[in-house]
C-alpha positions as CSV (number, residue, x, y, z in Angstrom):
1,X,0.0,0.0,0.0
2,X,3.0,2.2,0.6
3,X,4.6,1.8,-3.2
4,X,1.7,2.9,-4.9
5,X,1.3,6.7,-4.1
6,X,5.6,6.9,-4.9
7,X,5.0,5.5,-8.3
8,X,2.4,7.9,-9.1
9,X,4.3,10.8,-8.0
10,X,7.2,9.4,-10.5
11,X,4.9,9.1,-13.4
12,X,3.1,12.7,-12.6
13,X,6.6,14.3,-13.1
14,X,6.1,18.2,-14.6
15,X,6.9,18.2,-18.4
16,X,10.6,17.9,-19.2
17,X,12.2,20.4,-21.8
18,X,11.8,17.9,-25.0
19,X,7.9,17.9,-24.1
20,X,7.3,21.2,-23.6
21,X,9.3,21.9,-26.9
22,X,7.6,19.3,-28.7
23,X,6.2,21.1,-31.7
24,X,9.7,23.0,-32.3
25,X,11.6,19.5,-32.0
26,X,8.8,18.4,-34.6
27,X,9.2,21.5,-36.8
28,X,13.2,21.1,-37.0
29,X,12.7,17.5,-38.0
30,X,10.7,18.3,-40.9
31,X,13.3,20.8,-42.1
32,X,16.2,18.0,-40.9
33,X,14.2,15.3,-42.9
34,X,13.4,17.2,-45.8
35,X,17.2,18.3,-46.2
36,X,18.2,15.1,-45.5
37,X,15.8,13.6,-48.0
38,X,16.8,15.7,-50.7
39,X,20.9,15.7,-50.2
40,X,20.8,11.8,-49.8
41,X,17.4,9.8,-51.3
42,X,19.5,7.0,-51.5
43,X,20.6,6.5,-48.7
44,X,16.8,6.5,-47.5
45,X,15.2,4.2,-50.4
46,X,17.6,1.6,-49.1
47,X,16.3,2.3,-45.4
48,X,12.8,2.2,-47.1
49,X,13.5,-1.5,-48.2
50,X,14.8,-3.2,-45.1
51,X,11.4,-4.7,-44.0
52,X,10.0,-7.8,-43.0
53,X,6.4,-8.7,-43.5
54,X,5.7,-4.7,-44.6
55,X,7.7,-3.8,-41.4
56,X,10.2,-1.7,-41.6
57,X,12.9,-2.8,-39.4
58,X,14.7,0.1,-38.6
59,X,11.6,1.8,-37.6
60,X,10.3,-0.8,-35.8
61,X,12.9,-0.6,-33.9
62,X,13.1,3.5,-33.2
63,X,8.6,2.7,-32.5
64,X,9.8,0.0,-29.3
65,X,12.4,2.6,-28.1
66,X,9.5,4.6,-28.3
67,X,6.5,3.1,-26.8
68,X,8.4,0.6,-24.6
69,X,9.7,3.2,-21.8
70,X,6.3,4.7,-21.9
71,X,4.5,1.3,-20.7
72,X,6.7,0.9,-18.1
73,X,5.4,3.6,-16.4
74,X,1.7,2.1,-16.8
75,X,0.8,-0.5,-13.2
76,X,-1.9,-2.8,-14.3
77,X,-2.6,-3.1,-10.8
78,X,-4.2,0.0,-11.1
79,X,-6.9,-1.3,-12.9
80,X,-8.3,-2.2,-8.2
81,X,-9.3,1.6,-8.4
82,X,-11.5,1.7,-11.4
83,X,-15.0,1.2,-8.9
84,X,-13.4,4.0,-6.7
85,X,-14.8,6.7,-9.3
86,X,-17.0,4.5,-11.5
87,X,-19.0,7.8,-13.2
88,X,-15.4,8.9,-14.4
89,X,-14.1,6.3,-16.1
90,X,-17.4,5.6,-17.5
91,X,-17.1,9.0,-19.3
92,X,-14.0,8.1,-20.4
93,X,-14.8,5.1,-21.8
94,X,-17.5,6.6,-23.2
95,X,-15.2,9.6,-24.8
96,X,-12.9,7.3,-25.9
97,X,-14.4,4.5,-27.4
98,X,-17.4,4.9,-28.3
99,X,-17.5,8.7,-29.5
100,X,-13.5,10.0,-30.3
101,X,-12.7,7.3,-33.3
102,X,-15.9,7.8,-34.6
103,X,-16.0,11.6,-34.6
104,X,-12.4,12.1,-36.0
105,X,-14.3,9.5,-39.1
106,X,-16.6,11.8,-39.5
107,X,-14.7,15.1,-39.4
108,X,-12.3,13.2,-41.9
109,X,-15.0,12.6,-44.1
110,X,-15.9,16.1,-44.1
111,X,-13.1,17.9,-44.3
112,X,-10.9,15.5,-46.1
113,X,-13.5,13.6,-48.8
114,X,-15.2,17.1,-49.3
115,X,-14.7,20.9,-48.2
116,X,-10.8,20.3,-48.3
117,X,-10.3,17.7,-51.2
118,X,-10.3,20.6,-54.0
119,X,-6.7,21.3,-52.5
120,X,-5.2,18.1,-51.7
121,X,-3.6,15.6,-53.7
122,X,-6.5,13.3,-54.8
123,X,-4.4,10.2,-54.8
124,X,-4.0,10.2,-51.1
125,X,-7.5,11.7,-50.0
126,X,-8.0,7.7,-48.5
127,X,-4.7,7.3,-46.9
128,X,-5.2,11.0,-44.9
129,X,-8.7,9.6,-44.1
130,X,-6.7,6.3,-42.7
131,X,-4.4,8.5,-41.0
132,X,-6.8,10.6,-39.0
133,X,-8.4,7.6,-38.4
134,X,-5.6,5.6,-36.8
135,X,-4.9,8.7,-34.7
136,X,-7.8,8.7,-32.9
137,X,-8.1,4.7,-32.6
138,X,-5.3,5.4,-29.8
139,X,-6.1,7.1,-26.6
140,X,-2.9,8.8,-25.2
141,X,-1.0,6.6,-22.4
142,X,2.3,8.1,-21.7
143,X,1.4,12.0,-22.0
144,X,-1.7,12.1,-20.0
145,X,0.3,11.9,-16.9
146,X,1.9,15.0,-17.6
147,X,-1.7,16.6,-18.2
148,X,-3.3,15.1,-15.3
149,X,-0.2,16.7,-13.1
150,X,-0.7,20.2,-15.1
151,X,-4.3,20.3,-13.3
152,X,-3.9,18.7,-10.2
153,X,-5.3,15.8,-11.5
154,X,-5.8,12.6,-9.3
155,X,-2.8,10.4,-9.9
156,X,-4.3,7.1,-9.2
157,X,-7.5,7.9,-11.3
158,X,-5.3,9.0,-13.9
159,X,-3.5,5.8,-14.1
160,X,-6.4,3.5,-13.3
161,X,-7.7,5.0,-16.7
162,X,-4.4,4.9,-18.4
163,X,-4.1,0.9,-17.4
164,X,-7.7,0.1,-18.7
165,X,-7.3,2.4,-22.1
166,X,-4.6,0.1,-22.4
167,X,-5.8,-3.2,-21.5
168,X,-8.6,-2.3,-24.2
169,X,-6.4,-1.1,-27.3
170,X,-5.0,-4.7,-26.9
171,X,-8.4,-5.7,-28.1
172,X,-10.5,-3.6,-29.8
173,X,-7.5,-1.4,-31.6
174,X,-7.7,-3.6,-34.4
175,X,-11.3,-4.3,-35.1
176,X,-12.2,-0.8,-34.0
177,X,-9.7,0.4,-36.8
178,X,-10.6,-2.3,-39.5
179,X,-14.2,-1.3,-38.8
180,X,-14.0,2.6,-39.0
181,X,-11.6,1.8,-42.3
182,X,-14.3,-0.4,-43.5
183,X,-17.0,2.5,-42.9
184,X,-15.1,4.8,-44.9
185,X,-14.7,2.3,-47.9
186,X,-10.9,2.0,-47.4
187,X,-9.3,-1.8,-48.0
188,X,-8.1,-3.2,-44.7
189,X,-4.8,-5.0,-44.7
190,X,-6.3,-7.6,-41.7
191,X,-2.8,-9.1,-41.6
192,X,-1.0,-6.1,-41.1
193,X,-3.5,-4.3,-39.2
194,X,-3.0,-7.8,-36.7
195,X,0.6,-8.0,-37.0
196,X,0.6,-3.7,-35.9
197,X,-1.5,-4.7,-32.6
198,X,1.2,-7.7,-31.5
199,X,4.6,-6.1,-32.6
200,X,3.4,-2.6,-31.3
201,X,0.8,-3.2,-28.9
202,X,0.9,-6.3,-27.0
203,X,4.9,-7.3,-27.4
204,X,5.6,-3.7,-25.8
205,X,2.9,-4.3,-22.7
206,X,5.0,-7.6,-21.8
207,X,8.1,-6.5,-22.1
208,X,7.2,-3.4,-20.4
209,X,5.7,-5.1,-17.8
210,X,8.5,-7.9,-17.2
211,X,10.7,-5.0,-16.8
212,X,9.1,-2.6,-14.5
213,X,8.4,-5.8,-12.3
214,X,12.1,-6.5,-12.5
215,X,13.2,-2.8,-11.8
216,X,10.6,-3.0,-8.4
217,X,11.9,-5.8,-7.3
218,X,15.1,-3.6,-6.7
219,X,13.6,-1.0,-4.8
220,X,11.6,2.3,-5.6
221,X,15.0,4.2,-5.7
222,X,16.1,1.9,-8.5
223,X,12.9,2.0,-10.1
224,X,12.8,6.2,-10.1
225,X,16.4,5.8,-11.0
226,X,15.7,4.0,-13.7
227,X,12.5,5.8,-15.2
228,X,15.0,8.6,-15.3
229,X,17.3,7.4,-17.4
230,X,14.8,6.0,-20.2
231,X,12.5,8.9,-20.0
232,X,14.4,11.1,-22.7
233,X,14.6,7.3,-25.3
234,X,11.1,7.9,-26.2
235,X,11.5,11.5,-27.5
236,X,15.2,10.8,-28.9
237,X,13.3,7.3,-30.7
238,X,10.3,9.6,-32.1
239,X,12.0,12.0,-33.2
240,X,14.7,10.3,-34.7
241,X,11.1,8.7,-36.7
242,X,9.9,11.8,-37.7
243,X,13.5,12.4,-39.5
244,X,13.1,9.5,-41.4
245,X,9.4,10.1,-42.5
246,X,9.7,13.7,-43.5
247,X,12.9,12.5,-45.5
248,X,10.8,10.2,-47.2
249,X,7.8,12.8,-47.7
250,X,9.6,15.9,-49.2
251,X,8.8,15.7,-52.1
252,X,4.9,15.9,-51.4
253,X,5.3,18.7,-48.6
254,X,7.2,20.9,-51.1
255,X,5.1,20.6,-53.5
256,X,2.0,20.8,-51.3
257,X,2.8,22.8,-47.8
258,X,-0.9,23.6,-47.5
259,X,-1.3,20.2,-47.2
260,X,-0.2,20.0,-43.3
261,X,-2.4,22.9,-42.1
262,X,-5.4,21.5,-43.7
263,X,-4.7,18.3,-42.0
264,X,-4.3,20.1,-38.7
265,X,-7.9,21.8,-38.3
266,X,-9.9,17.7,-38.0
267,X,-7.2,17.1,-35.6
268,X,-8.2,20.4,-33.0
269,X,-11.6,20.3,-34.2
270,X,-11.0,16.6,-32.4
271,X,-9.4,17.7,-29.6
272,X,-10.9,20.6,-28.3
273,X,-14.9,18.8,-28.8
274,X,-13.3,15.1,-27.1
275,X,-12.5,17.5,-24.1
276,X,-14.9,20.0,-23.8
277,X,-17.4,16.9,-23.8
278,X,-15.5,15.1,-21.5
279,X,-15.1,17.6,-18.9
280,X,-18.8,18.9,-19.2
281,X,-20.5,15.1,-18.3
282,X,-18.0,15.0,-15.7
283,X,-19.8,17.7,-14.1
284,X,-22.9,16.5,-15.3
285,X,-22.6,13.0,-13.4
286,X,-21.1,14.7,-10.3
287,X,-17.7,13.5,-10.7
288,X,-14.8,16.2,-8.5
289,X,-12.4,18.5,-10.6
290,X,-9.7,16.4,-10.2
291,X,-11.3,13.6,-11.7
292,X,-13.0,15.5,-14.6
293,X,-9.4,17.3,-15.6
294,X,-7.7,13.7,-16.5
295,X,-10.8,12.1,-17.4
296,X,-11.4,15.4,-20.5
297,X,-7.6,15.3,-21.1
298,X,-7.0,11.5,-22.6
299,X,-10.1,11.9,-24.1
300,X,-8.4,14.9,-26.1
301,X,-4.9,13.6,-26.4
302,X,-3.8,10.7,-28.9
303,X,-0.8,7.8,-28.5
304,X,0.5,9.2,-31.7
305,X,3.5,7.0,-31.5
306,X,1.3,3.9,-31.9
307,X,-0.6,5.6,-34.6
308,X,2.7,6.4,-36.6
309,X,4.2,3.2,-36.1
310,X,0.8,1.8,-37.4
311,X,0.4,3.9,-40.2
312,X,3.9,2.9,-41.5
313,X,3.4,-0.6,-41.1
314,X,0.2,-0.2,-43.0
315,X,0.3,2.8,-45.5
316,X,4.3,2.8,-45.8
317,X,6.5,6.1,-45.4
318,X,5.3,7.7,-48.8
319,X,1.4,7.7,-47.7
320,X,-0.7,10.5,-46.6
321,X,-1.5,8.3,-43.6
322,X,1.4,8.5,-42.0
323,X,1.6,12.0,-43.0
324,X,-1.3,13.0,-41.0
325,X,-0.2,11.3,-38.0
326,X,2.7,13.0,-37.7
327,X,1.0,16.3,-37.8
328,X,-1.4,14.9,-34.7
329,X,2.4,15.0,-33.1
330,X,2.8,18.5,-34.2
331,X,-0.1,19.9,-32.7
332,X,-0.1,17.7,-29.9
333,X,1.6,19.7,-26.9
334,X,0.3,23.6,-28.0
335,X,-3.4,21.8,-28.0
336,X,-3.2,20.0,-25.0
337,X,-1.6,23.4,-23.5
338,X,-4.5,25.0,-24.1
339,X,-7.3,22.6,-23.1
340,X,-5.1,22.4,-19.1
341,X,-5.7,26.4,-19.7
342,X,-8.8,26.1,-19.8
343,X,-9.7,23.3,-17.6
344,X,-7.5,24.9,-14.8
345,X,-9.7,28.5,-15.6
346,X,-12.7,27.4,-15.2
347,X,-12.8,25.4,-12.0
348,X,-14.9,27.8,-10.5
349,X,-17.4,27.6,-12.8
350,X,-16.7,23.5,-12.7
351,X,-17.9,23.7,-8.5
352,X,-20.2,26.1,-8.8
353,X,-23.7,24.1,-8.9
């Protein structure tokens, strides 16, 4: 009963200076890659073929040195404090499940299939809508924590949520995405889509898992010692990713720039509605601030490292998928920024019945 509340704390650290940079990290790797791309193309169509089954091996391995660190953070023994606030994880369920993948279809439809498709390249109009798609298919595991701690967010409420998110993508990530693909008349690759879930979904949870039981075994100093060290592989792996797939995608983002701002407004529109509903039947069920701020925030925020690793695996580096994905990274931190503005801003409001 001790350990619990110290592991918490560790995961609930404030944002470190890659996260809070994020989007200029992400913005110099699409200059980086694009240089790259066009000094030494290559170099990268050889990268492009070492694969396996349509995986790309060097990016599978940058999407484990990803992910991996992340889910060692995640206690599945958490999952003992889902009845303690029932109403809010039912409205995160709820937000993330049966509403958020939906939605983002939806707003892909609209935006991509019709108001925007007059200015993007009509040869990829599917793979953006497969992009989008894949984003929100993922709720956000590793980031949350530093939302939930941005608000004064329960920590064990956010992590119960976090380890039943997560016990659920095992599952339904791959019917939920082959379904919503299906929906939007897009072919579904069922043995890659499969292969995705176990390389970068349930491979990562038991290695994860093996190693954070290992690391406890060794004492909560060794275990915050450790979390530490690792904590800065997951940005070094991503971005080291988005070098590669920008290099690869040049060619279509000079020629199109528009391409990534028209990709960006589904993405907030996504964001800012997830939350906003999140946090509103939150109050509506009764549920305290500090479970409502946590509970709006995954809702809002995406495991976009899952997503690109999936979208790569299934669309390749060249595709608009992947593309759109990585501008769900972009936008990422200067969204979620501003939802834990507002959240924190409106408290008052939030208690006053």
């Amino acid at each position: 009963m001790n350990k619990q509340p110290e592991i918490t704390a560790n995961i609930a650290a404030p944002m470190s200076v890659f996260e809070r940079y994020l989007t200029v990290w992400v913005l110099l790797c699409i200059v980086i890659g694009i240089a790259v791309g066009q000094w030494l193309p290559g170099t990268f169509q050889i990268i492009g073929r070492m694969e396996i089954a349509h995986v790309n091996l060097p990016v599978g391995l940058l999407i484990w040195i990803m992910i991996i660190p992340m889910l060692v953070k995640v206690d599945f023994h958490a999952l003992g404090e889902v009845r303690q606030h029932i109403k809010g994880i039912g409205v995160t369920l709820f937000v993330n499940w049966m509403v958020k993948p939906f939605s983002m279809a939806l707003l892909a439809w609209l935006f991509i299939r019709h108001w925007f498709a007059p200015y993007l390249p009509s040869d990829q109009l599917d793979s953006y809508v497969a992009g989008l798609i894949l984003l929100a298919a993922a709720p956000c595991t590793a980031m949350v924590f530093v939302w939930s701690r941005l608000t004064a967010g329960d920590p064990l409420f956010t992590l119960s949520q976090v380890a039943l998110n997560d016990s659920i993508m095992i599952i339904a990530f791959a019917p939920l995405v082959g379904l919503l693909l299906g929906i939007s008349a897009i072919a579904v690759p069922w043995d890659t889509l499969l292969t995705s879930v176990v390389l970068y979904i349930l491979i990562p949870v038991v290695l994860a898992q093996a190693w954070r039981q290992s690391l406890l075994t060794k004492g909560q100093a060794a275990f915050d010692a450790a979390m530490e060290r690792i904590s800065p592989w997951s940005i070094t792996a991503l971005l080291a990713t988005l070098v590669l797939l920008f290099a690869f995608q040049g060619e279509a983002i000079l020629s199109q720039p528009l391409v990534i701002g028209l990709l960006a407004i589904p993405i907030l529109i996504q964001v800012f509605f997830n939350s906003g509903l999140a946090y509103w039947l939150n109050r509506t069920v009764g549920e305290k601030h500090n479970i409502a701020c946590p509970s709006a925030l995954i809702g809002a925020s995406n495991f976009f490292e899952l997503a690109v690793a999936a979208a790569i695996s299934l669309f390749g580096f060249h595709s608009g998928a992947a593309l759109a994905t990585v501008v769900g990274v972009l936008i990422e931190v200067p969204a979620m920024l501003l939802v834990v503005s507002v959240v924190n801003n409106s408290k008052k409001w939030y208690e006053c019945k």
